[in-house]
Gaussian input, Z-matrix of N, CA and C with variables (Angstrom, degrees):
# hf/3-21g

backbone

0 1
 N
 C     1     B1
 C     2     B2     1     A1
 N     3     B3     2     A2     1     D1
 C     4     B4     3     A3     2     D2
 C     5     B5     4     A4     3     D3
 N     6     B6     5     A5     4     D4
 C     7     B7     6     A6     5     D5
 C     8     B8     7     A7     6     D6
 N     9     B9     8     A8     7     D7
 C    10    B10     9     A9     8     D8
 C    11    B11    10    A10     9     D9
 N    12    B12    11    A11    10    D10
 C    13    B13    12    A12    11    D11
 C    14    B14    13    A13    12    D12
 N    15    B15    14    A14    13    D13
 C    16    B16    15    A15    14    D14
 C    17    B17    16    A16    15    D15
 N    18    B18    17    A17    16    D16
 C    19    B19    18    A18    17    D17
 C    20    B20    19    A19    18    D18
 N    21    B21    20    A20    19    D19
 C    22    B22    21    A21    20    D20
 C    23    B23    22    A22    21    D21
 N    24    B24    23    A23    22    D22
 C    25    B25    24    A24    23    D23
 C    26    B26    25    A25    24    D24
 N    27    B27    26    A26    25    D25
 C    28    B28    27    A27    26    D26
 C    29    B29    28    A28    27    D27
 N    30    B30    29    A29    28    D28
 C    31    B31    30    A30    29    D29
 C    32    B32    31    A31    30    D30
 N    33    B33    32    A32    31    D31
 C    34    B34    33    A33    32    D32
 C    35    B35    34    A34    33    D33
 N    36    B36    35    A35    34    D34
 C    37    B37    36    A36    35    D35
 C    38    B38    37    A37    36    D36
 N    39    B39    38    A38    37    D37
 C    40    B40    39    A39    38    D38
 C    41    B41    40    A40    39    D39
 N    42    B42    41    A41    40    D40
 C    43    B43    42    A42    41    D41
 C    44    B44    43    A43    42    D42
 N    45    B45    44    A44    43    D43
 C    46    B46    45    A45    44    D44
 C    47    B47    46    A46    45    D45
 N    48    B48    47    A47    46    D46
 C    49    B49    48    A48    47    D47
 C    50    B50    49    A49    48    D48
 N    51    B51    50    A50    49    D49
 C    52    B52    51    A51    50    D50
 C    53    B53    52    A52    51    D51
 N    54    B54    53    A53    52    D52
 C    55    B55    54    A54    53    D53
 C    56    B56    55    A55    54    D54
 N    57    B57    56    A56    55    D55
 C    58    B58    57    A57    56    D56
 C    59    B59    58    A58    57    D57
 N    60    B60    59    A59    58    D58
 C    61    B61    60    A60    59    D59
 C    62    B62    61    A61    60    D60
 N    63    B63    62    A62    61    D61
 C    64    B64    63    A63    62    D62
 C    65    B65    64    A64    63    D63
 N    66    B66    65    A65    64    D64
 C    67    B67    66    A66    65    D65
 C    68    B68    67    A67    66    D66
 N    69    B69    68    A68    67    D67
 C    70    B70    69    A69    68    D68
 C    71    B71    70    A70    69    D69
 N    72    B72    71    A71    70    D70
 C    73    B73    72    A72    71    D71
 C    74    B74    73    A73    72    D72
 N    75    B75    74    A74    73    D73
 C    76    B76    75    A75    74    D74
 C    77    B77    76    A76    75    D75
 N    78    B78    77    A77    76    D76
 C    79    B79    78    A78    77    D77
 C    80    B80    79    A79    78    D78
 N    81    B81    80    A80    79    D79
 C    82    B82    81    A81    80    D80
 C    83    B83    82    A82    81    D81
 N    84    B84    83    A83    82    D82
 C    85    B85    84    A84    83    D83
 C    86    B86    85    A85    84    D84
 N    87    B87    86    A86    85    D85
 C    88    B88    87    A87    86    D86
 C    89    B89    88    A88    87    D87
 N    90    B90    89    A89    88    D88
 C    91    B91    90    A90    89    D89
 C    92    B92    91    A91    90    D90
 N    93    B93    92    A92    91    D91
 C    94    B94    93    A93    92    D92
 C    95    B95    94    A94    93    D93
 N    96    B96    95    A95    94    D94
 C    97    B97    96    A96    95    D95
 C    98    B98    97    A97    96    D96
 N    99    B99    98    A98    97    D97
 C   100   B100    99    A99    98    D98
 C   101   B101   100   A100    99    D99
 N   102   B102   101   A101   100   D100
 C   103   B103   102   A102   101   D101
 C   104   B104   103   A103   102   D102
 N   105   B105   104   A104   103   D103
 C   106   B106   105   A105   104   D104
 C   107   B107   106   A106   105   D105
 N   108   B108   107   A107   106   D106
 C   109   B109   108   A108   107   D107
 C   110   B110   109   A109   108   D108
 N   111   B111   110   A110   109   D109
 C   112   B112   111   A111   110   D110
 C   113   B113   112   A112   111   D111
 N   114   B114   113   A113   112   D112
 C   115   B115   114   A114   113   D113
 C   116   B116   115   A115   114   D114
 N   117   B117   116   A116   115   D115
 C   118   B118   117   A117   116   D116
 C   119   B119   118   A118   117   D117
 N   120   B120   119   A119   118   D118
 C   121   B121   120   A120   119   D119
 C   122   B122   121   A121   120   D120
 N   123   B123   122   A122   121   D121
 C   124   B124   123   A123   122   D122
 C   125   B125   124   A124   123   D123
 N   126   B126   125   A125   124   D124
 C   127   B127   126   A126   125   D125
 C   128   B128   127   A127   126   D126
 N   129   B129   128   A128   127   D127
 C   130   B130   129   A129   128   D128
 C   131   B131   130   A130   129   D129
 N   132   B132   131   A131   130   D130
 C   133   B133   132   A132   131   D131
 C   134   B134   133   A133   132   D132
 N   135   B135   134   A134   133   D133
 C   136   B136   135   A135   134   D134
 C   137   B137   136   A136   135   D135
 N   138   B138   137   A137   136   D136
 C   139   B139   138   A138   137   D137
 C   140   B140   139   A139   138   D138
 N   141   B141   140   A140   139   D139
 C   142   B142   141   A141   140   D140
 C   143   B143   142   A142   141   D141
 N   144   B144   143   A143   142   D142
 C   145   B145   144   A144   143   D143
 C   146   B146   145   A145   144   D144
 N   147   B147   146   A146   145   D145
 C   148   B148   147   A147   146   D146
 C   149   B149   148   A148   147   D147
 N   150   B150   149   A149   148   D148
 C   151   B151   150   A150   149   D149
 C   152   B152   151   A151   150   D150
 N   153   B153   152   A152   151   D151
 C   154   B154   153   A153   152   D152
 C   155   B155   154   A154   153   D153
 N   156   B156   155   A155   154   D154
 C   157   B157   156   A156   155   D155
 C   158   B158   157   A157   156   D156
 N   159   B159   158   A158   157   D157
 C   160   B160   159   A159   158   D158
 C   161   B161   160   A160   159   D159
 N   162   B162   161   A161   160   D160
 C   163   B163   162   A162   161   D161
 C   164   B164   163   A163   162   D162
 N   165   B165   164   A164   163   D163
 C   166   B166   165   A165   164   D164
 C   167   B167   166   A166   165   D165
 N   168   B168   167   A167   166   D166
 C   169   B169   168   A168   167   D167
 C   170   B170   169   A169   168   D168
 N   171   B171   170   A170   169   D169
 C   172   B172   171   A171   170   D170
 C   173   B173   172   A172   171   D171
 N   174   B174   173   A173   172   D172
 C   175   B175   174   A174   173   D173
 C   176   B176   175   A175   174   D174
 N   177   B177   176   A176   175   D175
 C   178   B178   177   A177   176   D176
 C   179   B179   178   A178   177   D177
 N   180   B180   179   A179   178   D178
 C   181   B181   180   A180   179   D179
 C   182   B182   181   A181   180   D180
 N   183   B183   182   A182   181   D181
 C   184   B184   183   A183   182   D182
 C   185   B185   184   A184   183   D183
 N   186   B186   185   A185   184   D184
 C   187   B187   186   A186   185   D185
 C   188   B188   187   A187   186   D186
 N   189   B189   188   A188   187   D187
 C   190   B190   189   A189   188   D188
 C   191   B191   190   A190   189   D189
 N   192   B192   191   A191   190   D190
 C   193   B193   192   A192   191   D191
 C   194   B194   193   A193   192   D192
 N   195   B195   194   A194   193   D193
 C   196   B196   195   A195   194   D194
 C   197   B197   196   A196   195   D195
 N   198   B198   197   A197   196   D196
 C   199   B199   198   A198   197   D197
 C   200   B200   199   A199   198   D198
 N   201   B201   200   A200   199   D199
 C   202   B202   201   A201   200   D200
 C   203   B203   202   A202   201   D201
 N   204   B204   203   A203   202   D202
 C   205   B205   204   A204   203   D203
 C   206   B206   205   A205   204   D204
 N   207   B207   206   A206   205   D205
 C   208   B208   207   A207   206   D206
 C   209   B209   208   A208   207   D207
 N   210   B210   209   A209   208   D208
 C   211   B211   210   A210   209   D209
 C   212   B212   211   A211   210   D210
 N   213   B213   212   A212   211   D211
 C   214   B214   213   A213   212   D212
 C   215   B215   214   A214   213   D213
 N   216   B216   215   A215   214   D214
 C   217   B217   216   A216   215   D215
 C   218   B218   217   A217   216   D216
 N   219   B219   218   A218   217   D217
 C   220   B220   219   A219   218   D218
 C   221   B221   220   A220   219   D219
 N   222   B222   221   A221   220   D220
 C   223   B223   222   A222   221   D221
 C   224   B224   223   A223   222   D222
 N   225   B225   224   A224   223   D223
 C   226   B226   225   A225   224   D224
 C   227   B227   226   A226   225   D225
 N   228   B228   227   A227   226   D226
 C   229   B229   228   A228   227   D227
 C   230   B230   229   A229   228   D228
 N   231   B231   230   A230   229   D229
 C   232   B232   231   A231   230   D230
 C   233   B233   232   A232   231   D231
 N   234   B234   233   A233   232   D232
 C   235   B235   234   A234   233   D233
 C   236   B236   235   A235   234   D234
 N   237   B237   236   A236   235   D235
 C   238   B238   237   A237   236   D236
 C   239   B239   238   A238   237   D237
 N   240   B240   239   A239   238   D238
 C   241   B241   240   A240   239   D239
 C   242   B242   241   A241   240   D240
 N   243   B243   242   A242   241   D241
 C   244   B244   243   A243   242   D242
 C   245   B245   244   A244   243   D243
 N   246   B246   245   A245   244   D244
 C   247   B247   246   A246   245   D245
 C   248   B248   247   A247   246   D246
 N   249   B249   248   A248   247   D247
 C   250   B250   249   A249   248   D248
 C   251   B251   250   A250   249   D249
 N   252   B252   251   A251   250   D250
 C   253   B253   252   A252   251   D251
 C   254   B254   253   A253   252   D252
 N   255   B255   254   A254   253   D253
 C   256   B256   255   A255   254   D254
 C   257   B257   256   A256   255   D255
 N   258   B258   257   A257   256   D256
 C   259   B259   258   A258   257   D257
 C   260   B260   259   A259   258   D258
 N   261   B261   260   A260   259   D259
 C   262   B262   261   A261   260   D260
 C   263   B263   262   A262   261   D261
 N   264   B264   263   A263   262   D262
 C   265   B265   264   A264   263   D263
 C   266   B266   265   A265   264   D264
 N   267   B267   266   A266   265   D265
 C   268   B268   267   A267   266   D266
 C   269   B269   268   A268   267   D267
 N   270   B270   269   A269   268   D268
 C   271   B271   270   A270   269   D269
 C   272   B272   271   A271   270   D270
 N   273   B273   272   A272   271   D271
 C   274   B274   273   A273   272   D272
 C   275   B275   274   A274   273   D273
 N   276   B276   275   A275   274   D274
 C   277   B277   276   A276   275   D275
 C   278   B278   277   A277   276   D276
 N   279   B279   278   A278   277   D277
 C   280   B280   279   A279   278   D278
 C   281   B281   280   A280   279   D279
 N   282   B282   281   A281   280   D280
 C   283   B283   282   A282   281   D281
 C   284   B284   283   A283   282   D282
 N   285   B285   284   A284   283   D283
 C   286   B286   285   A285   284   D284
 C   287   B287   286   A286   285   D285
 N   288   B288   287   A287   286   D286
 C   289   B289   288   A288   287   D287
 C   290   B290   289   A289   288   D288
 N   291   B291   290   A290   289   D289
 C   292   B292   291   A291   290   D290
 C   293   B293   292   A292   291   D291
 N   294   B294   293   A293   292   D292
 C   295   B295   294   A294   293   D293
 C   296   B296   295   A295   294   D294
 N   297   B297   296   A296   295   D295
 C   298   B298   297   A297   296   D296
 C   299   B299   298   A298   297   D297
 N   300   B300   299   A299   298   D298
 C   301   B301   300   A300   299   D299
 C   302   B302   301   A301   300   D300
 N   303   B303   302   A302   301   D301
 C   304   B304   303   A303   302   D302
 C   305   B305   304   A304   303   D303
 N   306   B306   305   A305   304   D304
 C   307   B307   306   A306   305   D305
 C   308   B308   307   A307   306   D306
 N   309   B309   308   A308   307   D307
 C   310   B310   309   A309   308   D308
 C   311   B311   310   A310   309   D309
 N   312   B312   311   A311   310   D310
 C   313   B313   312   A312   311   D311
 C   314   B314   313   A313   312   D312
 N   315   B315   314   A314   313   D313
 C   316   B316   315   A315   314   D314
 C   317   B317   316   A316   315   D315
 N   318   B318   317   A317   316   D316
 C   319   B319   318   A318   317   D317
 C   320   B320   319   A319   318   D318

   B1=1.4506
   B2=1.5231
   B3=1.2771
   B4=1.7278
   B5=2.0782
   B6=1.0494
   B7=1.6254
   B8=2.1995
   B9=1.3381
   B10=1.2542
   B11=1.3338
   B12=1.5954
   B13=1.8203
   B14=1.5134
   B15=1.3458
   B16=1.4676
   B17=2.1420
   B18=1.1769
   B19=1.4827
   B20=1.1705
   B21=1.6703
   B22=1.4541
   B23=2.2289
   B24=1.0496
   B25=1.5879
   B26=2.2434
   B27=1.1738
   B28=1.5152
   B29=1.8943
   B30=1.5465
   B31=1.9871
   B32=0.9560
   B33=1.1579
   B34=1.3450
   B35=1.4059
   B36=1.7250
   B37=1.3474
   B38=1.5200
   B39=1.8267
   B40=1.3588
   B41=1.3916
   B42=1.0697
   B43=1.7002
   B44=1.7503
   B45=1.2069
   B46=1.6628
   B47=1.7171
   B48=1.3231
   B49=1.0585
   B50=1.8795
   B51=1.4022
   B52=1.6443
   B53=1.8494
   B54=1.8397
   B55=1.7058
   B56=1.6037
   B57=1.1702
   B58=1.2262
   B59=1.9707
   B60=1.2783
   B61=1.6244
   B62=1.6278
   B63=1.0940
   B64=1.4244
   B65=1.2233
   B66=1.8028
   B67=1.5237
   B68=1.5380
   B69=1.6773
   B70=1.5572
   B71=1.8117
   B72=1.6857
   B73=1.3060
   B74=1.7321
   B75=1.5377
   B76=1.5938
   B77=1.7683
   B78=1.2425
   B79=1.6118
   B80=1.7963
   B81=1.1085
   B82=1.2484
   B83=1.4318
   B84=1.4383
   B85=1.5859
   B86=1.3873
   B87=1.5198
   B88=1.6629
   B89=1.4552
   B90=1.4142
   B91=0.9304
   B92=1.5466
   B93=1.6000
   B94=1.6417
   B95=1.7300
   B96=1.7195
   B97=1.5247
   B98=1.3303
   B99=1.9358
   B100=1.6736
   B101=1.3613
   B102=1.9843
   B103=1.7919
   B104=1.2754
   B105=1.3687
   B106=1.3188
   B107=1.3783
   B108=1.8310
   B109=1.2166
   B110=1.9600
   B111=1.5397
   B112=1.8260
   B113=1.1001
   B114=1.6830
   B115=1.0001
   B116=1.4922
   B117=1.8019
   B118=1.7503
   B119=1.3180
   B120=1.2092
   B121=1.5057
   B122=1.5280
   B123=1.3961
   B124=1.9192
   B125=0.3997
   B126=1.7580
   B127=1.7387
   B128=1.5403
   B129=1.5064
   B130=1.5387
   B131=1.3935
   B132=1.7296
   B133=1.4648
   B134=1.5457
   B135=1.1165
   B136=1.7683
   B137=1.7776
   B138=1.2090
   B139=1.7773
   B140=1.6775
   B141=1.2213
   B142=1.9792
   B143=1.4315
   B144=1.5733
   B145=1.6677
   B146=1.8581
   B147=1.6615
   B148=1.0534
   B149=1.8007
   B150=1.5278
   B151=1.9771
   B152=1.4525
   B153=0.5382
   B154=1.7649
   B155=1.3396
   B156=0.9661
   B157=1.4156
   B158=2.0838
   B159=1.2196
   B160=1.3111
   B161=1.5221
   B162=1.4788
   B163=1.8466
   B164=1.4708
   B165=1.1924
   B166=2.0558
   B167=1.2732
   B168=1.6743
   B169=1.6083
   B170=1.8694
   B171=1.4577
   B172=1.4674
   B173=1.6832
   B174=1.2151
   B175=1.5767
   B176=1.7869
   B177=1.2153
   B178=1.6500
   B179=1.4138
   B180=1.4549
   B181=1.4700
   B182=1.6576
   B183=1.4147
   B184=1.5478
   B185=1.7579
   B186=1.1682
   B187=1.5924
   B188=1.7365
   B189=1.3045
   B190=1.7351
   B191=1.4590
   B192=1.4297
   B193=1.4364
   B194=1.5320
   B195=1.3090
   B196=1.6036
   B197=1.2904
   B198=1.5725
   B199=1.7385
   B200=1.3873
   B201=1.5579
   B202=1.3744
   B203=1.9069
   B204=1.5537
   B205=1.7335
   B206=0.7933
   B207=1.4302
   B208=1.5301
   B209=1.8147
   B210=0.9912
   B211=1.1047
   B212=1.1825
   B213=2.2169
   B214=1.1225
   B215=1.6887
   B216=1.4754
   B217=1.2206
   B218=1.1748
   B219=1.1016
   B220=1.8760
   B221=1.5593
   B222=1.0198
   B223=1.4678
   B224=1.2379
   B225=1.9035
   B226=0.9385
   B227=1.7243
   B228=1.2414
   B229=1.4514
   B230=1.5682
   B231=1.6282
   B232=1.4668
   B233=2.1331
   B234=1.3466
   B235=1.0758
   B236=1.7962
   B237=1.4969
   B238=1.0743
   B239=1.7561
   B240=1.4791
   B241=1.3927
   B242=2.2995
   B243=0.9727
   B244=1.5270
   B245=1.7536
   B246=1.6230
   B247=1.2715
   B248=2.1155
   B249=1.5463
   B250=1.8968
   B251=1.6114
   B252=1.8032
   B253=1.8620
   B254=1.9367
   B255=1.4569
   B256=1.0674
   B257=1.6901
   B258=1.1408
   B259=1.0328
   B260=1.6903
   B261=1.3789
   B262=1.8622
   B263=1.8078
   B264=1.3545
   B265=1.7524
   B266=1.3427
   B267=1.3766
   B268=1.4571
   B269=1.5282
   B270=1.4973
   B271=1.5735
   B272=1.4486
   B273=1.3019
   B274=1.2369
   B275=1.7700
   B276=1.0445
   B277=1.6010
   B278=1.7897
   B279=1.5968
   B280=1.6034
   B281=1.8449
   B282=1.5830
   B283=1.3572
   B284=1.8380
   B285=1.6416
   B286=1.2819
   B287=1.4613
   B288=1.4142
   B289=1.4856
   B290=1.6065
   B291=0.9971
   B292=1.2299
   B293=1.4550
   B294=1.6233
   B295=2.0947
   B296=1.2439
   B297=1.6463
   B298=1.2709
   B299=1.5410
   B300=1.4260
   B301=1.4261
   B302=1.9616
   B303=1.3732
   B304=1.5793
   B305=1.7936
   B306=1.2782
   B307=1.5364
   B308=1.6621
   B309=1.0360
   B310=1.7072
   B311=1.8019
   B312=1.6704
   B313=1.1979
   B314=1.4019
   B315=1.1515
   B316=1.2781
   B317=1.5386
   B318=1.6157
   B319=1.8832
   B320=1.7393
   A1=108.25
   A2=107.49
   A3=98.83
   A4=102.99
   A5=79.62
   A6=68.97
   A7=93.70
   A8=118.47
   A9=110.74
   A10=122.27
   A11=100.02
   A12=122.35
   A13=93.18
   A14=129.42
   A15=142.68
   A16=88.82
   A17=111.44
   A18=108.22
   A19=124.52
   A20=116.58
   A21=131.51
   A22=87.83
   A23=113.71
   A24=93.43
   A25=81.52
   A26=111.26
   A27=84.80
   A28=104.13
   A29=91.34
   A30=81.35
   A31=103.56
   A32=161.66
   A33=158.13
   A34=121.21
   A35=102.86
   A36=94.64
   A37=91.30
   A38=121.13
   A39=109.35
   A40=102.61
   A41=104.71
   A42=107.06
   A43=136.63
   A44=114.01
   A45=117.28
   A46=111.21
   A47=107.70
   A48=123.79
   A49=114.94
   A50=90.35
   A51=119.49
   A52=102.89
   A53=105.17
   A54=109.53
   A55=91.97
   A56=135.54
   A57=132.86
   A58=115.71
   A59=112.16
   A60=112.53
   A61=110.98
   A62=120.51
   A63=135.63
   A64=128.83
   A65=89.63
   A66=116.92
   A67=133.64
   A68=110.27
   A69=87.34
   A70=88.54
   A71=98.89
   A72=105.12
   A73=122.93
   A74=108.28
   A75=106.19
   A76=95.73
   A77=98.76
   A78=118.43
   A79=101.64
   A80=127.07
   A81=135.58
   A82=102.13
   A83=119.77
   A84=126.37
   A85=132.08
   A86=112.44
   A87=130.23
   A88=98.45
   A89=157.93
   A90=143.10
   A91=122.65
   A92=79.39
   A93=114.10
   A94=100.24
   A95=112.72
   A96=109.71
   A97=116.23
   A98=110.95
   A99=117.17
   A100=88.99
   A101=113.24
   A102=95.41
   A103=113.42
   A104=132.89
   A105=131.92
   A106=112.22
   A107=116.93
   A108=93.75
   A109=130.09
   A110=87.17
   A111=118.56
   A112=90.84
   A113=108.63
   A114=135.29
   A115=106.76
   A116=118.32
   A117=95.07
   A118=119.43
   A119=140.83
   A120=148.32
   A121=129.03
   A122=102.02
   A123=105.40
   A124=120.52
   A125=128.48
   A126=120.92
   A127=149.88
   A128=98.63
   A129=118.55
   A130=109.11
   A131=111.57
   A132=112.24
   A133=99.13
   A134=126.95
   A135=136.76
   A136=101.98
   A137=122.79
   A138=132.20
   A139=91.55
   A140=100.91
   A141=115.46
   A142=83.72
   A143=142.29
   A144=109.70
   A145=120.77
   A146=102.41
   A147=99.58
   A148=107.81
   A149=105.68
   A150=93.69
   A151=95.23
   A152=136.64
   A153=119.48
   A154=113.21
   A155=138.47
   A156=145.01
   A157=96.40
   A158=123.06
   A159=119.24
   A160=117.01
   A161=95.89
   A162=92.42
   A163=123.10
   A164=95.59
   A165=87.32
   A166=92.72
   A167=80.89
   A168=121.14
   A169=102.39
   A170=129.17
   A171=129.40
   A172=113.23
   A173=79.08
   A174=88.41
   A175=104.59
   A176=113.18
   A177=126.32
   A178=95.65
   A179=128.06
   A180=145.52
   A181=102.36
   A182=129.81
   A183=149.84
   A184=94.98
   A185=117.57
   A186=106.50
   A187=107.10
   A188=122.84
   A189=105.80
   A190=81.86
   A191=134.14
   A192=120.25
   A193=102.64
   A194=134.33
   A195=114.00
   A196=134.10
   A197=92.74
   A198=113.06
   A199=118.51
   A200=117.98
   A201=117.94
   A202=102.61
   A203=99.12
   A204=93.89
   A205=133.43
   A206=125.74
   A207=142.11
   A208=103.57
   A209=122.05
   A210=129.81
   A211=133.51
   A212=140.68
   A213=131.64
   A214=106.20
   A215=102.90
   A216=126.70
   A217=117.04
   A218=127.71
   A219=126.68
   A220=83.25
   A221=137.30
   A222=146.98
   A223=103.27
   A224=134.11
   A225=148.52
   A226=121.10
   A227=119.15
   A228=114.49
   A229=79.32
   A230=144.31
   A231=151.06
   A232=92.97
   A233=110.05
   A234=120.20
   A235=99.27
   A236=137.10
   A237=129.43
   A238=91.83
   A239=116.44
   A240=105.39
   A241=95.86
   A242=92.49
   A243=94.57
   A244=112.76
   A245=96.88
   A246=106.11
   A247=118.74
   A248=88.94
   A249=87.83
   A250=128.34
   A251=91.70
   A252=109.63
   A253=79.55
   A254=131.81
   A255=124.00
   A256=107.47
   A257=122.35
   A258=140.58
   A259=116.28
   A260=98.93
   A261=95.80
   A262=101.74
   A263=108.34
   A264=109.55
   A265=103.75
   A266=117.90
   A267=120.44
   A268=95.24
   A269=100.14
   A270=126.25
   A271=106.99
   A272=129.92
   A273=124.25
   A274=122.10
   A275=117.27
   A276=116.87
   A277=95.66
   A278=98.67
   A279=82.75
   A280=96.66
   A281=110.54
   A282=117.70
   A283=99.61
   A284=114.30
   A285=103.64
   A286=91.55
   A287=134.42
   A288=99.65
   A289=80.91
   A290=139.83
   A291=143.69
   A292=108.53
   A293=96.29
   A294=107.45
   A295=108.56
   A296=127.95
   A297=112.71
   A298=126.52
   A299=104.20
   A300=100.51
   A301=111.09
   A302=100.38
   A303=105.59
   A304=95.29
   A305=119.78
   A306=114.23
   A307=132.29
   A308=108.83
   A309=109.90
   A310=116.84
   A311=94.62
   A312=104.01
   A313=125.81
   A314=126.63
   A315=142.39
   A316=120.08
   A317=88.99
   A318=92.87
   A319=129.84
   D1=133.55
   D2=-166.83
   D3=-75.63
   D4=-149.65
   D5=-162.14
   D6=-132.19
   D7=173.10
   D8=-174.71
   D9=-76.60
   D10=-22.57
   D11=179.96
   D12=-69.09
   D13=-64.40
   D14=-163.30
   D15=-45.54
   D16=-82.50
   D17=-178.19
   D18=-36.07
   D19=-48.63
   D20=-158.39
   D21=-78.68
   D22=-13.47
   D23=-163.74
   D24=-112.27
   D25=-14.74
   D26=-179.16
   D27=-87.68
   D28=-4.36
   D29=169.34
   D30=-99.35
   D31=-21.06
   D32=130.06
   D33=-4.84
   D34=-39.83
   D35=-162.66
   D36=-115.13
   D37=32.72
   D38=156.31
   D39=119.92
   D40=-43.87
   D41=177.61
   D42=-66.68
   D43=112.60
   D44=-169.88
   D45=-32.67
   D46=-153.67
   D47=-173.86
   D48=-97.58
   D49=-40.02
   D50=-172.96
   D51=-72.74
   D52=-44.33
   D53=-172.63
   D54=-80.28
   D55=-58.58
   D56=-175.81
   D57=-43.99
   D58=-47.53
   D59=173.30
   D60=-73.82
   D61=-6.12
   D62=-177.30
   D63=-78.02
   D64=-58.38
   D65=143.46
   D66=-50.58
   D67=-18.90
   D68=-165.19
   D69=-141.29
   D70=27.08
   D71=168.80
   D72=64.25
   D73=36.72
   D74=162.81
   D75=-152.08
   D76=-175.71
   D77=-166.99
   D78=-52.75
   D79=-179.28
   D80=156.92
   D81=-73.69
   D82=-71.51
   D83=168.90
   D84=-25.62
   D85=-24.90
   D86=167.97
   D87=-106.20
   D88=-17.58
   D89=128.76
   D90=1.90
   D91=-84.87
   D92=-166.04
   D93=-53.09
   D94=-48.55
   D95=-171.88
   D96=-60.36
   D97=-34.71
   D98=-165.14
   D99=-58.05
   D100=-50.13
   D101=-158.19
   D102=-98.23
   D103=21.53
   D104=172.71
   D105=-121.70
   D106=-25.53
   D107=-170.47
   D108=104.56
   D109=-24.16
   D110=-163.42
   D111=-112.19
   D112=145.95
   D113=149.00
   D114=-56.43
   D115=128.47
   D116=158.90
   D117=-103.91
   D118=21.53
   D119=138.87
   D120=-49.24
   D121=1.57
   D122=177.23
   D123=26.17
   D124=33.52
   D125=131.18
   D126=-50.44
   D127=-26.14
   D128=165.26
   D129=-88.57
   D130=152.64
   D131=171.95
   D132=-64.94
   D133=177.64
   D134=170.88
   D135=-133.53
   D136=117.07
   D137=172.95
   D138=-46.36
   D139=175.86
   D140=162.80
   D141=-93.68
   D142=-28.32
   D143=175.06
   D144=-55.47
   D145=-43.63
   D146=-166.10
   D147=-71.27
   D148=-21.03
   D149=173.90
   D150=-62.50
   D151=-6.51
   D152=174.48
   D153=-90.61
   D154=-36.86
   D155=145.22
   D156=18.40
   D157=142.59
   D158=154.78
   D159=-86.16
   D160=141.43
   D161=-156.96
   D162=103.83
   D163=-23.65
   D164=175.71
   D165=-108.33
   D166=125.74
   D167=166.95
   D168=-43.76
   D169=118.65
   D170=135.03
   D171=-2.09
   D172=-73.02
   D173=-147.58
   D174=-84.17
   D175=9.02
   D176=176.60
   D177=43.91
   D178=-161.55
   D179=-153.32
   D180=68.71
   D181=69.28
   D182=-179.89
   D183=-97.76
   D184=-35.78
   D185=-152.86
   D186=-64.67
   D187=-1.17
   D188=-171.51
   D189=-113.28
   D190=26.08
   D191=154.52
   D192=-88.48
   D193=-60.31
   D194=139.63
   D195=55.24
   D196=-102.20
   D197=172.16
   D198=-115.22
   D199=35.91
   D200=-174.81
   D201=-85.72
   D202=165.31
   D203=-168.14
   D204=51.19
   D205=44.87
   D206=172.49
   D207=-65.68
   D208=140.31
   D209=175.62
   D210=-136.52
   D211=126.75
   D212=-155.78
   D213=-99.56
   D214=114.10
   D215=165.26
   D216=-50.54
   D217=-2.62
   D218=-156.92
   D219=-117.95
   D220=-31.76
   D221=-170.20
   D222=-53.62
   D223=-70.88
   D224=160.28
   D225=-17.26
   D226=139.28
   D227=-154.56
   D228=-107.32
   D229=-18.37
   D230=177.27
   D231=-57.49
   D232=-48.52
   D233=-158.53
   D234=-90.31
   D235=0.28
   D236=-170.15
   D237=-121.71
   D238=-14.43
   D239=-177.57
   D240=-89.42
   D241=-44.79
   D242=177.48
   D243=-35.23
   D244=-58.21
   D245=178.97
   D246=-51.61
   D247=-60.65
   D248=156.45
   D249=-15.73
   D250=-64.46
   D251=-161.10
   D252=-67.85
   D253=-76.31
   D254=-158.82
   D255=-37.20
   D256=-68.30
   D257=178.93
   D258=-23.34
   D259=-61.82
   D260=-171.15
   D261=-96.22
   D262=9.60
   D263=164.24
   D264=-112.07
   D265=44.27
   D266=164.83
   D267=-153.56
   D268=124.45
   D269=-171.88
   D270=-67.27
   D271=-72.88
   D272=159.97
   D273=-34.17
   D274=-37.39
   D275=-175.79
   D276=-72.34
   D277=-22.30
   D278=-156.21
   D279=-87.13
   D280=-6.12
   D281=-168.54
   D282=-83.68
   D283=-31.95
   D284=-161.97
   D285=-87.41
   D286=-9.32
   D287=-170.02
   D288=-107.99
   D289=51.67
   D290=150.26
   D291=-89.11
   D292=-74.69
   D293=166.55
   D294=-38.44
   D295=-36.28
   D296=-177.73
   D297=-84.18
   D298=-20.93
   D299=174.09
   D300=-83.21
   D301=-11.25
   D302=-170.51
   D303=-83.42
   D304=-49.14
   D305=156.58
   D306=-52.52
   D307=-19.34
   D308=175.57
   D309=-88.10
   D310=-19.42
   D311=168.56
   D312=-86.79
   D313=-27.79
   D314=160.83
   D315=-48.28
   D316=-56.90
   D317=170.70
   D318=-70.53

């Protein structure tokens, strides 16, 4: 887990929120929490002590660090063989793509 010095000195030296968690291998959004402390989803109120905090952005707009790097699991061929094993060890699953291949043939 990187540490708050590790974040607080790669923005220092220029780098966002997104290159800095990139760099040290976690989200932008855990970035932002190691060196601020904050949630960046702006769900909690924040004091005027904590904008002072080192690391909070002036000009705020933190919340799309959040959900940045979303990524599709279905993409992965680990995640399409899983689906297979579930798939043909379920009796009913194995009955509908039966009906479905017996309907595609029909048409």
């Amino acid at each position: 887990m990187p540490t708050r010095e590790q974040v607080l000195r790669l923005l220092e030296s220029g780098l966002d929120y997104g290159a800095a968690g990139e760099r040290l291998g976690v989200s932008p959004g855990q970035a932002y929490m190691i060196a601020t402390g904050l949630p960046a989803d702006g769900g909690d109120p924040v004091t005027a002590e904590q904008t002072r905090r080192p690391g909070v952005p002036r000009s705020g707009g933190v919340q799309e660090l959040a959900h940045a790097g979303s990524a599709d699991p279905g993409a992965r061929e680990s995640v399409h063989r899983w689906l297979r094993r579930r798939a043909l060890s379920d009796e009913q699953m194995r009955r509908a793509a039966r009906r479905g291949a017996a309907a595609r043939d029909e048409a």
